[in-house]
GUDO-798687 format. One record per residue (C-alpha): x, y, z; residue in three letters; residue number from 1. Coordinates in pm, 1 decimal. Layout:
GUDO-798687
NODE,c1,c2,c3,residu,num
NODE,X,Y,Z,ALA,NUM
...
end
This chain:
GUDO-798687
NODE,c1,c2,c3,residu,num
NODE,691.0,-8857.8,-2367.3,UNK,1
NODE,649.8,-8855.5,-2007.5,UNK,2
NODE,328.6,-8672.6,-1877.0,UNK,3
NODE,338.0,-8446.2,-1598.5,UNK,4
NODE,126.8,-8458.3,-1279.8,UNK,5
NODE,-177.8,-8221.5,-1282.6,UNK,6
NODE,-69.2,-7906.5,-1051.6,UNK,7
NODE,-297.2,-7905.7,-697.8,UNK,8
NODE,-568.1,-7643.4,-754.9,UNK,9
NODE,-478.4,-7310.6,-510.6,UNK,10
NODE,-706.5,-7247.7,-241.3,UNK,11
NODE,-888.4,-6951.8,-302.8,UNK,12
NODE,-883.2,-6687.9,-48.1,UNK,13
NODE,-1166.5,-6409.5,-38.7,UNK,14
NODE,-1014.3,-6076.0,-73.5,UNK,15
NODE,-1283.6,-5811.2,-47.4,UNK,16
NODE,-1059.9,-5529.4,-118.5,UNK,17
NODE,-1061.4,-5750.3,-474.4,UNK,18
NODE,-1435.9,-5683.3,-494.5,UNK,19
NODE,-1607.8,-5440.2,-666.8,UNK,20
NODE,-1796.8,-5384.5,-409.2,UNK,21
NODE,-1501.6,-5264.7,-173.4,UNK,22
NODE,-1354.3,-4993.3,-470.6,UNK,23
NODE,-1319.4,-4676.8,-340.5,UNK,24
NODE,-1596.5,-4510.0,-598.4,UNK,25
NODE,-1854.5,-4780.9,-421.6,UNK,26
NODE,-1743.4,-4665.0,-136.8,UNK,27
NODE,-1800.9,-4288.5,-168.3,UNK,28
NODE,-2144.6,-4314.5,-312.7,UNK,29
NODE,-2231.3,-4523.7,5.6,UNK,30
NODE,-2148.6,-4269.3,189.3,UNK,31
NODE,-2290.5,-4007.6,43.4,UNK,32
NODE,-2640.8,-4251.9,54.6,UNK,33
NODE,-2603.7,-4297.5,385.0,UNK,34
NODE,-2490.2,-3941.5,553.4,UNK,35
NODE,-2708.9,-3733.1,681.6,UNK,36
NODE,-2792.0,-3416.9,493.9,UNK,37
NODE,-2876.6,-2993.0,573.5,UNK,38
NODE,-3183.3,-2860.8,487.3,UNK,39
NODE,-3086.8,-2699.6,141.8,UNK,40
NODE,-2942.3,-3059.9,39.5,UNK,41
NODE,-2575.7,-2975.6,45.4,UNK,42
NODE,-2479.2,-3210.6,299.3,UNK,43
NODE,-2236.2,-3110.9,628.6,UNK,44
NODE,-1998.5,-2786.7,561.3,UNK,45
NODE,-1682.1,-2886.7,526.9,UNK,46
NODE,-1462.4,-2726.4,827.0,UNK,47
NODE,-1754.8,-2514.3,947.1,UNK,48
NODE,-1621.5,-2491.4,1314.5,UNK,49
NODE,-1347.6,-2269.4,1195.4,UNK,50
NODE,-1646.4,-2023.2,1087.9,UNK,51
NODE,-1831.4,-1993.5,1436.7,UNK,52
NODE,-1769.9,-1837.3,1786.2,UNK,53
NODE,-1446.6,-1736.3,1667.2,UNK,54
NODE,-1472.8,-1392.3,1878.9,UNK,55
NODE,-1387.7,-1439.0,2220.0,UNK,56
NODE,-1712.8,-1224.3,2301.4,UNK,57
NODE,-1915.4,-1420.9,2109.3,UNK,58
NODE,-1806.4,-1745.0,2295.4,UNK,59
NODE,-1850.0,-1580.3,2613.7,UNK,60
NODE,-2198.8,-1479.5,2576.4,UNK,61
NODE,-2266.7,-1829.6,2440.0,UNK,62
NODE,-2155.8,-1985.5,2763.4,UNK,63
NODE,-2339.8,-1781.4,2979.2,UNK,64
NODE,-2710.7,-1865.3,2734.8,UNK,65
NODE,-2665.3,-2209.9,2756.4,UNK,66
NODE,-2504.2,-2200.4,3154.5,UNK,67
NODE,-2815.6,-2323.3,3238.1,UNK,68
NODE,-2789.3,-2644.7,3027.6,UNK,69
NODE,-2402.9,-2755.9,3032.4,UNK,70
NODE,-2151.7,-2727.7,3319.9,UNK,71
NODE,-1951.0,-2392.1,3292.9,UNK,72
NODE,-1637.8,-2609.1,3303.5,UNK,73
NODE,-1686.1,-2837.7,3013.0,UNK,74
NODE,-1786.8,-2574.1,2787.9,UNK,75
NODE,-1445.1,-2338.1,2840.1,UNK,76
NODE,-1302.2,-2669.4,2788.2,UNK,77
NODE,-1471.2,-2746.4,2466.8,UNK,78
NODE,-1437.3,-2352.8,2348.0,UNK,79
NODE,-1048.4,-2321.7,2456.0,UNK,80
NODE,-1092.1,-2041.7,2702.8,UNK,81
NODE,-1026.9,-2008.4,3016.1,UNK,82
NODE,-1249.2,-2039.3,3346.1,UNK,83
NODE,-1114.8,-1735.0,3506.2,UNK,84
NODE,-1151.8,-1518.5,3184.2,UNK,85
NODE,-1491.6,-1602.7,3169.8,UNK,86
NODE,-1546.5,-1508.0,3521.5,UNK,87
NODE,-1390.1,-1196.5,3456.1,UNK,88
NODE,-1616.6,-1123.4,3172.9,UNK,89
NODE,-1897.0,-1144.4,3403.6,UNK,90
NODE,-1725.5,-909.5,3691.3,UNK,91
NODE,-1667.9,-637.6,3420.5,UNK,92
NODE,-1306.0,-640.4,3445.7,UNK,93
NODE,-1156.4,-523.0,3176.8,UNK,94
NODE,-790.3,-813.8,3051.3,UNK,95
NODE,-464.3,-684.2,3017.2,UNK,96
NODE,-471.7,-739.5,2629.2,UNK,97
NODE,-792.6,-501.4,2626.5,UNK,98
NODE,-607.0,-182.4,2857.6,UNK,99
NODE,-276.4,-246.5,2584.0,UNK,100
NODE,-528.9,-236.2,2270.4,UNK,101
NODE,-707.1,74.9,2404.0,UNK,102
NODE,-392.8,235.6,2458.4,UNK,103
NODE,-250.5,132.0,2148.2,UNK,104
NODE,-613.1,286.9,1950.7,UNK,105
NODE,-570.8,645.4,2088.8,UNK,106
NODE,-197.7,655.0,1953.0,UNK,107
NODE,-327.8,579.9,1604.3,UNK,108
NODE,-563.4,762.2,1605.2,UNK,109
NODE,-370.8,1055.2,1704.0,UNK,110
NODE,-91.9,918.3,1420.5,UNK,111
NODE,-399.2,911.7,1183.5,UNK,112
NODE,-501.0,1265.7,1264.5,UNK,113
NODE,-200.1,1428.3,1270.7,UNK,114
NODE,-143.7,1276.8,882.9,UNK,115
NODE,-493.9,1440.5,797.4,UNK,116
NODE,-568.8,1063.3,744.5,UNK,117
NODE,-329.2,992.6,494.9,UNK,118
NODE,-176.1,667.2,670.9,UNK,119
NODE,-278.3,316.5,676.4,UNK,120
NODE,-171.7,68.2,881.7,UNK,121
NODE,199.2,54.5,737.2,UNK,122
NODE,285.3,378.4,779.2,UNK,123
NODE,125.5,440.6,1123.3,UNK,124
NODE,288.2,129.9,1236.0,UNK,125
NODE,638.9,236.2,1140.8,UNK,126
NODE,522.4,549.2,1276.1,UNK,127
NODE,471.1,422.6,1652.5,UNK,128
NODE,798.2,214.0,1623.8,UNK,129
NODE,997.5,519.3,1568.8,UNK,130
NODE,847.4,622.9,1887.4,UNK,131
NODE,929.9,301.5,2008.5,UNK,132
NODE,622.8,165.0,2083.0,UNK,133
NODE,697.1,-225.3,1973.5,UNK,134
NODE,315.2,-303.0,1752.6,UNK,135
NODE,320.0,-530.8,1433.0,UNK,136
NODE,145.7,-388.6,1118.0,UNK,137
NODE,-105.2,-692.7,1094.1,UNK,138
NODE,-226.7,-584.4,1467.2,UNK,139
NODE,-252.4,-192.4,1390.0,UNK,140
NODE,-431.7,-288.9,1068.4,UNK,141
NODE,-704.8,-532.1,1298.9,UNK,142
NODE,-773.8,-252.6,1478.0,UNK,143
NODE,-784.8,28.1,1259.5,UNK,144
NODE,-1061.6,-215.7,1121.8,UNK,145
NODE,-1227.6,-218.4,1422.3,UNK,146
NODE,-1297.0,148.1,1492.6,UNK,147
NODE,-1353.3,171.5,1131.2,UNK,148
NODE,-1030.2,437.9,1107.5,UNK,149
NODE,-954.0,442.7,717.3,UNK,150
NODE,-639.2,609.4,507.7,UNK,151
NODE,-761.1,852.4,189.9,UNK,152
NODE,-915.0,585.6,-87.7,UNK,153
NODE,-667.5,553.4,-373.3,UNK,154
NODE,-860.2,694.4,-711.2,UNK,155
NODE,-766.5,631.1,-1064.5,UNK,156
NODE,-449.2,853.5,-1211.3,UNK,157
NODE,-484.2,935.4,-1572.7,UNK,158
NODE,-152.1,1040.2,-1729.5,UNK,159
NODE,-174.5,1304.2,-1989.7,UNK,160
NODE,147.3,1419.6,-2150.4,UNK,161
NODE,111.7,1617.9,-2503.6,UNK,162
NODE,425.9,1439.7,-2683.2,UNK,163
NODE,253.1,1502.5,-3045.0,UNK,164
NODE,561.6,1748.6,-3120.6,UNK,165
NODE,781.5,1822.6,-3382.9,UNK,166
NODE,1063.5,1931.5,-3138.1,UNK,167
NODE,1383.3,1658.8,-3031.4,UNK,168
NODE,1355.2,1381.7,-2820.3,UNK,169
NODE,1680.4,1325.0,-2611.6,UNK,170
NODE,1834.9,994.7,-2545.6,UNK,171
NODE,1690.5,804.9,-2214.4,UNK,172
NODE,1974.9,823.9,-1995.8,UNK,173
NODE,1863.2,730.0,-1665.7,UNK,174
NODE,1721.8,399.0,-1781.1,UNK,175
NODE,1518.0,323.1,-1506.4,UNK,176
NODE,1772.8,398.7,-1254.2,UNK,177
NODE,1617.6,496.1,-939.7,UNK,178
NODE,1859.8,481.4,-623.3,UNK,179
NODE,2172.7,668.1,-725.8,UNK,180
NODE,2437.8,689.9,-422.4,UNK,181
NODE,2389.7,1084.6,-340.0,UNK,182
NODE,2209.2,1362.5,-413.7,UNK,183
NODE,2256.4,1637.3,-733.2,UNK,184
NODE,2304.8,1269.3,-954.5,UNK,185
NODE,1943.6,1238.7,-1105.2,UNK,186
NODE,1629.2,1460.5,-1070.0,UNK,187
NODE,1319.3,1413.0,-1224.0,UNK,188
NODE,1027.1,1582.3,-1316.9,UNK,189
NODE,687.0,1582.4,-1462.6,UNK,190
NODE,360.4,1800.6,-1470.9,UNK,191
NODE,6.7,1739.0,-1345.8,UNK,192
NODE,-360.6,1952.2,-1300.1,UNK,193
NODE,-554.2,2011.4,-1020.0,UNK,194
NODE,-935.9,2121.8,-1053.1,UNK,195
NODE,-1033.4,2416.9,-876.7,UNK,196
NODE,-1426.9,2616.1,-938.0,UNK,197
NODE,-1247.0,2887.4,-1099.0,UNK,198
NODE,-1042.1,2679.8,-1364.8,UNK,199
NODE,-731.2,2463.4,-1390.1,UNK,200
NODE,-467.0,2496.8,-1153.7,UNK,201
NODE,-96.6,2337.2,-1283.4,UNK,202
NODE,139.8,2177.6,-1099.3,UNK,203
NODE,508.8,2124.1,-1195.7,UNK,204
NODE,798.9,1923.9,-990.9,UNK,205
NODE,1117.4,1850.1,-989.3,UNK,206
NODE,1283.1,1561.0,-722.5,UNK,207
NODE,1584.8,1397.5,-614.9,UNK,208
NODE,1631.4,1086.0,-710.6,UNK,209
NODE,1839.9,1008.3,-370.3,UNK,210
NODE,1621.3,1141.3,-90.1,UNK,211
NODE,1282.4,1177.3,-307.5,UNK,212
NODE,1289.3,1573.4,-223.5,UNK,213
NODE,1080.7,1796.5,-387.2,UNK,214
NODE,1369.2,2058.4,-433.2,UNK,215
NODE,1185.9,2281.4,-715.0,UNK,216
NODE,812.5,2337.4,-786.6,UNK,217
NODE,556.5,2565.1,-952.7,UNK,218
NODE,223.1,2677.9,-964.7,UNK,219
NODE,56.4,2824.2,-1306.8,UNK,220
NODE,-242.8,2871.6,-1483.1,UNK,221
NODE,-113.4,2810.4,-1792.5,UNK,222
NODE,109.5,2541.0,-1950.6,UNK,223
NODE,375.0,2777.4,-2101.5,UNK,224
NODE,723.2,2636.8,-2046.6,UNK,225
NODE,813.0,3012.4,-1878.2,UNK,226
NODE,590.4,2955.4,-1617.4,UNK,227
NODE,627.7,2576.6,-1549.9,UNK,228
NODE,928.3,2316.0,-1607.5,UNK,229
NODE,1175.6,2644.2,-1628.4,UNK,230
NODE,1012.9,2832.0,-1284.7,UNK,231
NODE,1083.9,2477.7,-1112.8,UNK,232
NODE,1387.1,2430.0,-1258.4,UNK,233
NODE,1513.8,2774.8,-1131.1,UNK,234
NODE,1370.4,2714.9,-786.5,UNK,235
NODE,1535.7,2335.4,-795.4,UNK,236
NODE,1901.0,2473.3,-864.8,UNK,237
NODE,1857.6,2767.9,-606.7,UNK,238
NODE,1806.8,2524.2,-349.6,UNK,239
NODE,2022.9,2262.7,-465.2,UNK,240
NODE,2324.2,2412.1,-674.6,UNK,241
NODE,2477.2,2147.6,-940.7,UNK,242
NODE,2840.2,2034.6,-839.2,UNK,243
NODE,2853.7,1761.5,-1051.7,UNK,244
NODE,2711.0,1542.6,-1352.8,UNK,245
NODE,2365.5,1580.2,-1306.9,UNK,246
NODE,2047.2,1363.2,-1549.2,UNK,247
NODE,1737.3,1588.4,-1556.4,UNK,248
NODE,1501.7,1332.6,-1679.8,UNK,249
NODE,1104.1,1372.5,-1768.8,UNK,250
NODE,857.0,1231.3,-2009.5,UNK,251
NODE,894.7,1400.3,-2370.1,UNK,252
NODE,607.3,1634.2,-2316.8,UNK,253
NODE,637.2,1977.3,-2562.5,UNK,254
NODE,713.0,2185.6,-2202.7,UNK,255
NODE,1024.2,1990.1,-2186.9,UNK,256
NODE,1149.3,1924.4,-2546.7,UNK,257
NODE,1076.1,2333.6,-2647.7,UNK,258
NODE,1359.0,2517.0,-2722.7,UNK,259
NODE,1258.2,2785.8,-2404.8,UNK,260
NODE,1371.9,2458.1,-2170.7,UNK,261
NODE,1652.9,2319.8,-2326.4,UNK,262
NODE,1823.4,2670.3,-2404.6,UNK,263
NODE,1772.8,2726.8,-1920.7,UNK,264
NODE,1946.1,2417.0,-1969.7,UNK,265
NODE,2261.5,2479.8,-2121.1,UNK,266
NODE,2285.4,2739.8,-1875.5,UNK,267
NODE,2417.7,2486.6,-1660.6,UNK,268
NODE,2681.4,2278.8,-1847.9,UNK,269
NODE,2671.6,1973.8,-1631.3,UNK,270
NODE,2319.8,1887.0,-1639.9,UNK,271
NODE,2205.6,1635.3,-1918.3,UNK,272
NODE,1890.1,1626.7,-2051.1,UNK,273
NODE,1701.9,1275.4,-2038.6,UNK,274
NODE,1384.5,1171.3,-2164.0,UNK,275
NODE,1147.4,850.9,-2115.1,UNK,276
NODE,1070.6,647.5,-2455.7,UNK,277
NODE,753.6,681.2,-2598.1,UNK,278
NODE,444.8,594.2,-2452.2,UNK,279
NODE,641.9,378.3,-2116.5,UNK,280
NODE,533.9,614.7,-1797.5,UNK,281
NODE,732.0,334.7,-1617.2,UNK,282
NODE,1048.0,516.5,-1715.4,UNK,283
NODE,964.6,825.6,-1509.4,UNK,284
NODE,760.8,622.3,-1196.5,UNK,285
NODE,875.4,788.4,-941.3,UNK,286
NODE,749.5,1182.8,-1030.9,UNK,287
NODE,448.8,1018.2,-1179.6,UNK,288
NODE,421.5,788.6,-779.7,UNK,289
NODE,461.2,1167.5,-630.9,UNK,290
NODE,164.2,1264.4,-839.5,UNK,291
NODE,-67.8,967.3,-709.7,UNK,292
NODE,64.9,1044.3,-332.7,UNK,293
NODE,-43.0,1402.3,-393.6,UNK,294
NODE,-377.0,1368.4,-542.9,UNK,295
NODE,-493.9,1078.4,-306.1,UNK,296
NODE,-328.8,1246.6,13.5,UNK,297
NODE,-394.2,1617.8,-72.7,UNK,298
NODE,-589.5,1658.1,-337.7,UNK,299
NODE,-914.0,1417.6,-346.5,UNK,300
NODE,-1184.2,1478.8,-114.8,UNK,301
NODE,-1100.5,1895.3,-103.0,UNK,302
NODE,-1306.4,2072.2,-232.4,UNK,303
NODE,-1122.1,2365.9,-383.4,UNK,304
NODE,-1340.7,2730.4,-450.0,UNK,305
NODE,-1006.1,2885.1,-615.4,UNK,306
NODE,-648.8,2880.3,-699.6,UNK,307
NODE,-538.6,3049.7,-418.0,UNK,308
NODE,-717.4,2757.3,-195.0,UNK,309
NODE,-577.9,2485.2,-445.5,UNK,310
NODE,-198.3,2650.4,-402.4,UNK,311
NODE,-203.9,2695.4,-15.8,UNK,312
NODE,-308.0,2283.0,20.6,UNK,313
NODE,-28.2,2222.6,-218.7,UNK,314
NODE,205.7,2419.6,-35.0,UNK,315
NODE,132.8,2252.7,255.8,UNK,316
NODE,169.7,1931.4,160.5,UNK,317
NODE,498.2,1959.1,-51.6,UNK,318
NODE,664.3,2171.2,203.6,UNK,319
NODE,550.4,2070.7,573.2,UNK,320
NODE,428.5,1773.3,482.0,UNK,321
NODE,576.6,1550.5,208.4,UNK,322
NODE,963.1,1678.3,286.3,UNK,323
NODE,941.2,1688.1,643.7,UNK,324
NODE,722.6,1414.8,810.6,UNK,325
NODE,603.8,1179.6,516.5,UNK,326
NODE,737.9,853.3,528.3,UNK,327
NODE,889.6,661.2,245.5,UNK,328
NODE,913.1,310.5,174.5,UNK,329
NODE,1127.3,321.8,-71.5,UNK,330
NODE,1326.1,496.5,185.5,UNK,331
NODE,1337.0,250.3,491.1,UNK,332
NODE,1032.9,452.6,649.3,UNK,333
NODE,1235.6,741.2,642.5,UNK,334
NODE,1141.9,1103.4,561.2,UNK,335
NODE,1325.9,1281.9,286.2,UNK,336
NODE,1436.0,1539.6,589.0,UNK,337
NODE,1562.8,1240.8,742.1,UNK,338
NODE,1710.2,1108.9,419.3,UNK,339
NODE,1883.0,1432.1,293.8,UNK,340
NODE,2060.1,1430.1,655.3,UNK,341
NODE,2199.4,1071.7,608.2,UNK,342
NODE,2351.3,1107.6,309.2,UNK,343
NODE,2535.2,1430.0,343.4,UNK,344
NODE,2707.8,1348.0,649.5,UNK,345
end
């Protein structure tokens, strides 16, 4: 049996990325021996730069505290600004950015006032590009911000609907369908309270699905079906007869399912009656979206001694405000005015 040679021993080679030493863990906890450290022990904040002299302003007035110590030059280099704006800071002058912005804060403000500061940013935006003044939201927001120029704060809705009734519950027709093609297709309605010093005040609508239009409304002091869903019903079909199949749909409260409202409604033999299932106020979302419009644009914040006071704000803001000069997002930023006219052309 033949033997074979011994094989020539390799030559090592010293690979310190081999070493344990070198490993990446090693190489991190050297690191972190070795780097200096804050004063609380945290070690360096990570991207802290993007945190400091960020206003113009601010840089500006930096410059000129430490002018004294660094050339002028280098430091607008350093900061990204420009020699001649800094100049200008110091004359007073006042940049072409800064005359635009001031110009551009008067007309929201005047947009803001003239909603009886019911707009943000997205509706006063849309509102000065209709008057084709050419402002993003994002820069209307910034300086709403600014001057501290707020919309109404949104409070919690509570939805209270008394469907512990023995009466029938009809069939949900509408099934969630929101954006029919014209108006007199779908309507919807729903009821809601308003708190007054003398007592309740109740509030009953009725809208078009197409155009969002309050077409029929009422104002009681009591919950009786006479004096709410049938008085808005009546006023709905006086100002918008029915010509054609027509879903009146609500939630199953007892003003809707008595027999006093369904017997108005077989008055008119082409509206069907169409209720929400049971416990989903998602079914009816856009009378109950009216409601949280109303209360956080007209309601909250007012102070209201009686019903007389409570019904003249109301009036004001379904019939001026709301149907004329509100805009609607659901509607392109249109107003229901402006709505109503495109469709029936």
């Amino acid at each position: 049996m033949a033997l074979r040679a011994p094989r020539k021993a390799r030559r090592q080679f010293y690979r310190p990325w081999k070493t344990q030493a070198y490993s990446r863990g090693s190489r991190d906890s050297q690191a972190k021996e070795t780097a200096p450290r804050c004063g609380d022990g945290k070690g360096y904040l990570k991207k802290g730069h993007q945190h400091l002299l960020q206003g113009r302003r601010e840089i500006y007035r930096f410059i000129t505290s430490q002018s004294s110590r660094f050339p002028v030059d280098k430091m607008c280099e350093v900061f990204q600004v420009s020699r001649s704006g800094y100049y200008d800071s110091l004359k007073g002058t006042v940049s072409k950015r800064a005359k635009e912005n001031q110009e551009l804060l008067s007309l929201i403000k005047e947009e803001h006032k003239k909603s009886k500061q019911r707009y943000g940013s997205p509706r006063i935006s849309e509102a000065l590009k209709a008057k084709e003044v050419k402002v993003s939201r994002p820069r209307v927001a910034r300086l709403m911000k600014q001057a501290q120029i707020k919309a109404r704060m949104v409070k919690s809705f509570r939805v209270c609907t008394d469907s512990k009734h023995s009466f029938a519950v009809s069939e949900n027709l509408l099934n969630r369908n929101f954006s029919p093609m014209t108006t007199g297709q779908a309507w919807v309605s729903d009821i809601t309270y308003i708190r007054t010093l003398a007592g309740w005040l109740y509030l009953t609508v009725v809208l078009d699905l197409a155009d969002r239009k309050v077409i029929g409304w009422a104002l009681s002091e009591t919950m009786r079906a006479k004096h709410t869903t049938v008085a808005a019903l009546k006023m709905a079909v006086r100002n918008r007869p029915v010509a054609q199949d027509l879903i009146f749909h609500s939630d199953r409260g007892v003003q809707y399912a008595c027999d006093e409202f369904r017997k108005e409604l077989q008055v008119y033999p082409l509206i069907r009656q169409s209720m929400s299932r049971r416990a989903n106020c998602w079914d009816n979302a856009v009378a109950e979206s009216f409601f949280k419009s109303l209360k956080t644009e007209g309601v909250y914040g007012s102070r209201f001694e009686n019903q007389r006071a409570a019904a003249v704000e109301i009036f004001e803001y379904i019939e001026i405000f709301y149907n004329r000069e509100r805009l609607h997002s659901s509607l392109g930023y249109r107003t229901p005015k402006q709505m109503e006219e495109m469709l029936n052309i």
